[in-house]
N, C-alpha and C positions, 0 to 999 in steps of 0.2 A: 627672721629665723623660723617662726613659729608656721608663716606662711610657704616656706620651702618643703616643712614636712612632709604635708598632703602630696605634693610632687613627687617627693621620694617616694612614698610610700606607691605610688600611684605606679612609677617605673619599676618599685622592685616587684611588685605583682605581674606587671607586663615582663620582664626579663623572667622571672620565677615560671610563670605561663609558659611562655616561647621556648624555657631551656628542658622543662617537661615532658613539652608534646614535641620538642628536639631527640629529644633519649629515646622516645618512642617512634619517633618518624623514620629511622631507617627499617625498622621493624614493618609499619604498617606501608611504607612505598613498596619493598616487598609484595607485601599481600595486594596493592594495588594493583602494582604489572599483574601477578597473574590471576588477577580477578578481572582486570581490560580483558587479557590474555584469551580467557574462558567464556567470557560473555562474547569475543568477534567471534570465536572458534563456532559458539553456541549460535550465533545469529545467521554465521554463512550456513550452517550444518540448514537451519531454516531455511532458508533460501533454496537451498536444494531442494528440500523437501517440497518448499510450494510450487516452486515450476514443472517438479514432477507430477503434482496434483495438478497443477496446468493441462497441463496432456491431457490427462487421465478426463477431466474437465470437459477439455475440446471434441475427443475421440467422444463419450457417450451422447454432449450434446447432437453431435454430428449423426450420430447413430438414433436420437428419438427424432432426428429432424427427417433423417429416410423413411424412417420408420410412421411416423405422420402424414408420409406422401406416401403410404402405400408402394411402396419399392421393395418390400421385404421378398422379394419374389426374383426367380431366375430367368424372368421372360427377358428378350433383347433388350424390349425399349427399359426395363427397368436399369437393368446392369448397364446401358451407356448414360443412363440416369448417375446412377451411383459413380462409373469413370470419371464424370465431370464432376460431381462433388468431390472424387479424390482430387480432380487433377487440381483444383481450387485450395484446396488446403493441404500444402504443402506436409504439414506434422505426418499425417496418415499417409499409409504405402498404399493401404489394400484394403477392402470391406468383405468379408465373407457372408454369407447364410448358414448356418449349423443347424444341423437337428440340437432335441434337447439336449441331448448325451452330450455334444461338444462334435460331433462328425460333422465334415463339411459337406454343404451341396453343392453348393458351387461359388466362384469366386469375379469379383469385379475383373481383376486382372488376372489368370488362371496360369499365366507365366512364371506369378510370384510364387506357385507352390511349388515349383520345383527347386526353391531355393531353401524349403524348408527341411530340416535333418527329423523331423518327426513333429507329432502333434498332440499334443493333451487329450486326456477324457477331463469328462467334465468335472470327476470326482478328483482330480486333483488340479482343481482353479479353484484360487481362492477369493473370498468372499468379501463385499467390503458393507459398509454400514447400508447401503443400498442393499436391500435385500437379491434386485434384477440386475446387479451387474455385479459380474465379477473377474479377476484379473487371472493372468499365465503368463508365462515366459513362452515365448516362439523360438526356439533353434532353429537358426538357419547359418547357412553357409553365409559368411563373411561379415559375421556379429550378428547376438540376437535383439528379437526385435520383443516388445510387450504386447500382448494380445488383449483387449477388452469388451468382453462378452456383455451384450445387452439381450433380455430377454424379450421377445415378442409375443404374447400370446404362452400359449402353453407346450406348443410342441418345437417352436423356432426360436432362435435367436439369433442375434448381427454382432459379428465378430469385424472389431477394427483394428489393425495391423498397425502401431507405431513405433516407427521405427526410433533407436536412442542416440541421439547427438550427442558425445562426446562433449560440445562445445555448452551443453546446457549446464555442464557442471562448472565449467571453467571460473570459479568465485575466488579462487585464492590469490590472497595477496602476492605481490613480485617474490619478496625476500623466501614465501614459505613454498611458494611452485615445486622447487627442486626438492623438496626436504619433506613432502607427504601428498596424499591422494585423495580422493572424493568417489564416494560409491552408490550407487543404488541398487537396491536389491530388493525381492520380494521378503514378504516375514517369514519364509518359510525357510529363507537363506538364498534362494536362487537370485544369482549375481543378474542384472540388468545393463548396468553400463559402469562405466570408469573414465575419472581423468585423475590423469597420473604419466605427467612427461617422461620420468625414468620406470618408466616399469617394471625395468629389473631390477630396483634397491630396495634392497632389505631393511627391513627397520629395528635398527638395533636397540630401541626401546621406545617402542610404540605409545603414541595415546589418542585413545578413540574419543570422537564426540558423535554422540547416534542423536537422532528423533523417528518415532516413528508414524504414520500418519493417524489420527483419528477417524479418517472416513475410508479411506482404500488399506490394502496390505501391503503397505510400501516401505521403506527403512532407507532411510540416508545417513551417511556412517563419514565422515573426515577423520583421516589417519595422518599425526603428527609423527615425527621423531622429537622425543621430550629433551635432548640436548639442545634444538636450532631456537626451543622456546626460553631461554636463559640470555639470550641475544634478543631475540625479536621486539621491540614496543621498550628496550629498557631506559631509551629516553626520558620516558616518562617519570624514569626514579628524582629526578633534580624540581622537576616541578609539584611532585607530590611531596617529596622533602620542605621547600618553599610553601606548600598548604598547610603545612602539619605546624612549622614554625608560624604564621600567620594566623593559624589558629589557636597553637597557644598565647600568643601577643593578645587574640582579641579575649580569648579567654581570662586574662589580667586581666583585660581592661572592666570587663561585665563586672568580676568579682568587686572591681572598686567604684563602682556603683552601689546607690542606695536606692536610689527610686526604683519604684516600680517597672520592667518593661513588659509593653504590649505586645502581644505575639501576631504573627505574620496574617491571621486571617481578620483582627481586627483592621488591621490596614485595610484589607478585601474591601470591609463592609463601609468603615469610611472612605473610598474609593467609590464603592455604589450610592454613596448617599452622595455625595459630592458631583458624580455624574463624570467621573477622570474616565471612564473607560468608554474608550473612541474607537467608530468602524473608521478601517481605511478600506480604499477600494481598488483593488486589482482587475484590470478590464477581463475580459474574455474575447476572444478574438476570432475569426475568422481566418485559418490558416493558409488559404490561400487568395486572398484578398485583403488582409489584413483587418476589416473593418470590424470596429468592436460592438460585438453583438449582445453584452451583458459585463455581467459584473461580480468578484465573490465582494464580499466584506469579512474583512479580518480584524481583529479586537487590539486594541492598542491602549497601554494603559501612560495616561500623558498626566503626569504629575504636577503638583502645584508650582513645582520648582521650573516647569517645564521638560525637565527630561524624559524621555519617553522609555518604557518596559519593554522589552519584549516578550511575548506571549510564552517562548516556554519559559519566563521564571515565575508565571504566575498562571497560568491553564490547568498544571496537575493538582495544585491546593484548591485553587474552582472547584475541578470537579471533585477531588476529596470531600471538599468541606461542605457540600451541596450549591455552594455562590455561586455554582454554573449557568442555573436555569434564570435567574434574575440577572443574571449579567448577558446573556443571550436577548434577552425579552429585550432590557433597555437600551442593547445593540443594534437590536434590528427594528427597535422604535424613531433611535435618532439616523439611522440612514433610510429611512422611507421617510423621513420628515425633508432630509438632504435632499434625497435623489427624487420624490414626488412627482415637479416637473418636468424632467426629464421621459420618467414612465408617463407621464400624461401626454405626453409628443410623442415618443416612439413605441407604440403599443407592442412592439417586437423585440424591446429590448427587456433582459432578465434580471433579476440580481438575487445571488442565491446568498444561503449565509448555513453555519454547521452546528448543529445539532449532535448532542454525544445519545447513542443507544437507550440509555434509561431517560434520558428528556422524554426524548420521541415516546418513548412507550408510557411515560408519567400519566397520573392522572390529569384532563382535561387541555392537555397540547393540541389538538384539534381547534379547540374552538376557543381556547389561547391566539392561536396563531389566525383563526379568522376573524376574531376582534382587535387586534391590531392592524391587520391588513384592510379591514374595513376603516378602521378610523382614519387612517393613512389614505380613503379614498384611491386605492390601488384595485387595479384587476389582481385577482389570485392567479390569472395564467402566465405571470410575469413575475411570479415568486416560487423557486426552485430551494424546498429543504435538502444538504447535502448531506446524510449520516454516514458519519466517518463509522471505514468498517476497522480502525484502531479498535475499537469496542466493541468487544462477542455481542450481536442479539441471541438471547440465551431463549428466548422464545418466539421463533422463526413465524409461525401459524398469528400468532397476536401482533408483530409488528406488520407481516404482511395486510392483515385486516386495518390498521391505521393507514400504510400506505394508499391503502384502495379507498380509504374515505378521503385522505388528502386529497387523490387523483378529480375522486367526484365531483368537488370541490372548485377542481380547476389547477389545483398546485400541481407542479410537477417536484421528483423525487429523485435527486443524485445520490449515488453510492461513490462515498470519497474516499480515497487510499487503496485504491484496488489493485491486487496484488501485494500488498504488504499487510493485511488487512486479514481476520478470522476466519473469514466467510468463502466456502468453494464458490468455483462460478455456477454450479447449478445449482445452489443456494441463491444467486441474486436473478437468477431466474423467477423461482417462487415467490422473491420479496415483490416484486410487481414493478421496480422504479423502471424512470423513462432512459435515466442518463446514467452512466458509468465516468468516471475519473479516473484515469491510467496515471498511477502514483509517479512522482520525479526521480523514484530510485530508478526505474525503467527508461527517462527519460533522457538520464546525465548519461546512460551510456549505450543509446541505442545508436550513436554513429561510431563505437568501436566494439562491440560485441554483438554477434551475431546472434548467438542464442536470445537477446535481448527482443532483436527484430522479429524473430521467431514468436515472440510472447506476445507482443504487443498485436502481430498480426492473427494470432490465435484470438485477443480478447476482441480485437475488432468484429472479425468473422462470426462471434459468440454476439457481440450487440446486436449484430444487424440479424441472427437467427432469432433473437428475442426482441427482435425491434425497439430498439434502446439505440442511443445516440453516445455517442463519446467525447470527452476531452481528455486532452494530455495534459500535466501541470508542470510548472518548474522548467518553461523554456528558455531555451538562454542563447541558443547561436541559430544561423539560418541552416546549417547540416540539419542542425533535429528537427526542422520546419520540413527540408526536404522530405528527410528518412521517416519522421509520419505521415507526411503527405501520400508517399510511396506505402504506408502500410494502410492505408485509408483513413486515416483520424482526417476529421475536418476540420474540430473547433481547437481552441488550447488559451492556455495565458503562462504569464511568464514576466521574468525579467529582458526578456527581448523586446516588448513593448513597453510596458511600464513595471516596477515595483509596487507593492501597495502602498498607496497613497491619501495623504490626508482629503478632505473632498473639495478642498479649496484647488486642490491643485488636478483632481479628478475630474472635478469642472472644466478648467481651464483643456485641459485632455481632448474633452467630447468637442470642446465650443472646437478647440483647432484641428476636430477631424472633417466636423461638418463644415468648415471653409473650404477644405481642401482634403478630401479625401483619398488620393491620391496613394496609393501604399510606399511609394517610395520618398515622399515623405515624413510617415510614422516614424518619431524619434524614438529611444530609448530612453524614457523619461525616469531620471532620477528619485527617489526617494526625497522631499524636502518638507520637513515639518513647520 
C-alpha cells in the first residue's frame, strides 16, 4: 500500500499537469496558427524583397563591369559592346549613358526610348546606402520598368533598364493566390510591379505585411484578406493542442522529481569531452560528369546510446552558448584525421566544413585553422572555409581582411546560403571569397518556377564577373542537374548522389567511384550509420 502512493502521487501530478496546460491549450493553439500565420506571411514578404535586391544587385554589378571596360562612351564599338552585355543577361532591357542631371545621351538599344512615357530628373531618383547609385521608376508603355543609375566620374553616369517580372513575385501559397497580392514599390510610393491573379478584388478587410530594404529604396508589401486567414494553416490547431497536453504530462512528471536536472548545454560539453560529435560527409560533385570533386562535412551528434541528433536540435544552443568554436575545431580535426589519405592521392580533391561569422572574425582563427591543418599534414589549397551568410558580418572591411589572409595562405573561402543569407551580392564581392553556394531554397524549385531560373542565372553571371566559382546545394532529381547545368552552375551536392554520411560509408563511396567511374553508375547512396 505504502508503495502504490508514490505512483499516485506521481499520476495525479502528471493528470494535474496535462489538465492545466489542457485549459490553456486552446487558448495558446490559437495564438500558435497565427503566430505560423505571421512569421510565413513575414518570410515570403522577405523573399520578395531579396530577389528584388537581386536585380538591383545584377543591374549595378553589370554597370561597374562596363564601366571598368571603358564602354561608358557612345562610340559604335562601345554600344555593340554594351548590346552583347544586354543580350547576355536576360534581367536588363537597355543600358543608357546620362549626364549628371539624369538626361540621356544616348542608349544601347535607342528603339527602347520610344517606349518610354517620360523620364526622371535626377532630383527625383532616389537614393540607396551606395551613395553612386541610385533608383527610379521608368514609365513606359506596356508596364513600367526600374531604372538604376550608377555614377561614373563626375559628369556621367550608366543607367540600366530592368525590366519587372511579374513571375519574381509569384511566392504565395495555393490556398492564399486567389485571396491577396504582392507588391513592389519604391519608398516614395511609386508602384513597380504586382502579382495578383484577380486584380479586380477588393479587400474587404485588408492586412499588410511590408519590409523595406536596408540598402536600396525599395518596399515590398503582401496584401491578405484577414477572413481566408481563419481557415488557412488551422490544421495545426489538433497538434499544437497535443503539445500543450504533452507538456503539461511532462510538466508533472519534472515536478515529481527530486534530483537535481542538468540543463541542455551541460549535455554540450559532456558531448565534447566525450568526443560524440561526428563529421559526416556529403560529396561535391561535378555536374556534368558526376565525378566527385570534394566534400562538405557536417556535424552529427551520435550518442552513447547510439542514436544519432540531428544538427538543428543542437547548432542554435552551440552557437548561443559559445560550444560552437570547440565543436568546429574538434570537427574538422577528426575528418582531416578520416579523410588524410585520400587528400594525399588526390591533391584536387577539397573538403570544406562551416564556420558561423563571429568564429571567422574571433580572435586567432587564422592560425587556429593553420595549426590544424598543418598537423593533419594537409595542403591548405584543399581546405575551403564556408561562412554561412545565415549570420550578418557586421564588420564587412575586418572580415574581408581575414579572407585575404586565409587566401594567402592557400585556403579557399565559400559563401554558404546565398540568397537566403544577410549579405547583398555586391557585398560578397568586397568579402574577396573564391566560391559562392546557391542555397536549396533556389534549388527545390528551379524546375517549376521560372523567376527562380532567373535568380540563379543572375548569381552565376555575378560569379563569373567576380571570378568566383559556384555550387548549387540540396539536389535531389536530374531536372535540377539539367536546369543548372543550363544556368551555368558546374559543381553541386545533394541527395541525388549521396546524403551525408558517416566516413565508413564515405569511404566505401570514393573506393567504388575509382573502380568505375562511370556516371551512370553513381548510386544514390543512402544514409546508414
Amino acid at each position: 500500500m505504502k508503495a502504490a502512493r508514490p505512483k499516485l502521487s506521481l499520476m495525479a501530478l502528471v493528470l494535474a499537469g496535462a489538465a492545466a496546460f489542457g485549459i490553456a491549450g486552446h487558448f495558446a493553439a490559437a495564438r500558435f496558427i497565427h503566430d505560423q500565420q505571421v512569421r510565413q506571411l513575414d518570410a515570403l514578404t522577405e523573399v520578395v524583397l531579396r530577389r528584388s535586391e537581386f536585380a538591383v544587385d545584377f543591374a549595378a554589378a553589370s554597370l561597374d563591369d562596363l564601366a571598368g571596360r571603358g564602354l561608358a562612351t557612345c562610340d559604335p564599338a562601345s554600344l555593340q559592346a554594351i548590346r552583347l552585355h544586354v543580350y547576355q543577361r536576360s534581367a536588363v532591357k537597355d543600358v543608357r549613358l546620362v549626364n549628371a542631371d539624369g538626361s540621356v545621351i544616348c542608349s544601347a538599344y535607342s528603339e527602347t526610348l520610344e517606349f518610354d512615357k517620360g523620364w526622371v530628373d535626377r532630383a527625383d531618383m532616389l537614393a540607396s546606402r551606395d551613395s553612386k547609385l541610385m533608383l527610379f521608376r521608368v514609365e513606359q508603355f506596356g508596364g513600367d520598368a526600374l531604372g538604376v543609375l550608377r555614377d561614373i566620374g563626375d559628369n556621367k553616369a550608366l543607367v540600366a533598364i530592368l525590366g519587372i517580372n511579374s513571375s519574381l513575385f509569384d511566392v504565395m501559397p495555393a490556398e492564399l493566390r486567389v485571396h491577396g497580392g504582392v507588391f513592389l514599390a519604391l519608398q516614395n510610393g511609386a508602384q513597380l510591379g504586382a502579382f495578383m491573379p484577380d486584380m479586380d478584388r477588393a479587400f474587404a478587410h485588408p492586412v499588410d505585411f511590408e519590409r523595406d530594404s536596408a540598402r536600396y529604396p525599395l518596399r515590398t508589401n503582401i496584401r491578405i484578406d484577414k477572413t481566408v486567414l481563419s481557415t488557412w494553416n488551422s490544421e495545426a490547431y489538433f497538434p499544437a493542442m497535443a503539445v500543450a497536453l504533452a507538456l503539461g504530462a511532462l510538466f508533472g512528471f519534472l515536478l515529481s522529481k527530486t534530483r537535481r536536472m542538468e540543463g541542455p548545454v551541460a549535455d554540450l560539453d559532456r558531448a565534447l569531452a566525450r568526443g560524440e560529435f561526428r563529421p559526416y560527409f556529403q560529396p561535391i560533385f561535378d555536374l556534368r560528369t558526376r565525378q566527385i570533386t570534394g566534400c562538405e562535412i557536417l556535424v552529427r551528434w551520435l550518442r552513447e546510446d547510439g542514436s544519432v541528433v540531428p544538427p538543428m536540435n543542437f547548432i542554435p544552443l552551440a552557437e548561443s552558448s559559445g560550444r560552437i568554436e570547440a565543436m568546429t575545431w574538434q570537427l574538422l580535426s577528426r575528418a582531416l584525421t578520416d579523410l588524410q589519405p585520400h587528400l594525399k592521392a588526390d591533391k584536387n580533391f577539397k573538403l570544406s566544413f562551416n564556420v558561423v561569422p563571429k568564429h571567422l572574425l574571433g580572435p586567432g582563427f587564422v592560425d587556429t585553422l593553420r595549426a590544424t591543418v598543418s598537423t593533419a599534414r594537409v595542403s591548405a589549397r584543399q581546405i575551403v572555409v564556408e561562412v554561412t551568410e545565415r549570420g550578418e558580418l557586421d564588420d564587412l572591411a575586418r572580415a574581408a581582411k581575414v579572407v585575404s589572409e586565409l587566401r594567402e595562405y592557400g585556403f579557399r573561402v565559400a559563401i554558404d546560403d546565398v540568397g537566403v543569407g544577410h549579405s547583398g551580392l555586391s557585398r560578397l564581392k568586397g568579402l574577396g571569397a573564391n566560391t559562392i553556394k546557391i542555397d536549396k531554397f533556389f534549388v527545390d524549385t528551379i524546375t517549376v518556377d521560372a523567376s527562380t531560373t532567373t535568380i540563379v542565372e543572375m548569381l552565376v553571371a555575378l560569379a563569373r564577373d567576380f571570378h568566383m566559382t559556384v555550387v548549387a546545394e540540396g539536389i535531389e532529381t536530374e531536372e535540377q542537374v539539367h536546369a543548372l547545368i543550363s544556368c551555368g552552375v558546374e559543381e553541386g551536392q545533394g541527395y541525388l548522389v549521396a546524403a551525408p554520411l558517416p566516413f565508413r560509408k564515405f569511404a566505401e563511396l570514393l573506393e567504388r567511384e575509382s573502380t568505375d567511374p562511370s556516371p551512370a553508375v553513381t548510386e544514390n547512396v543512402e544514409l546508414v550509420a
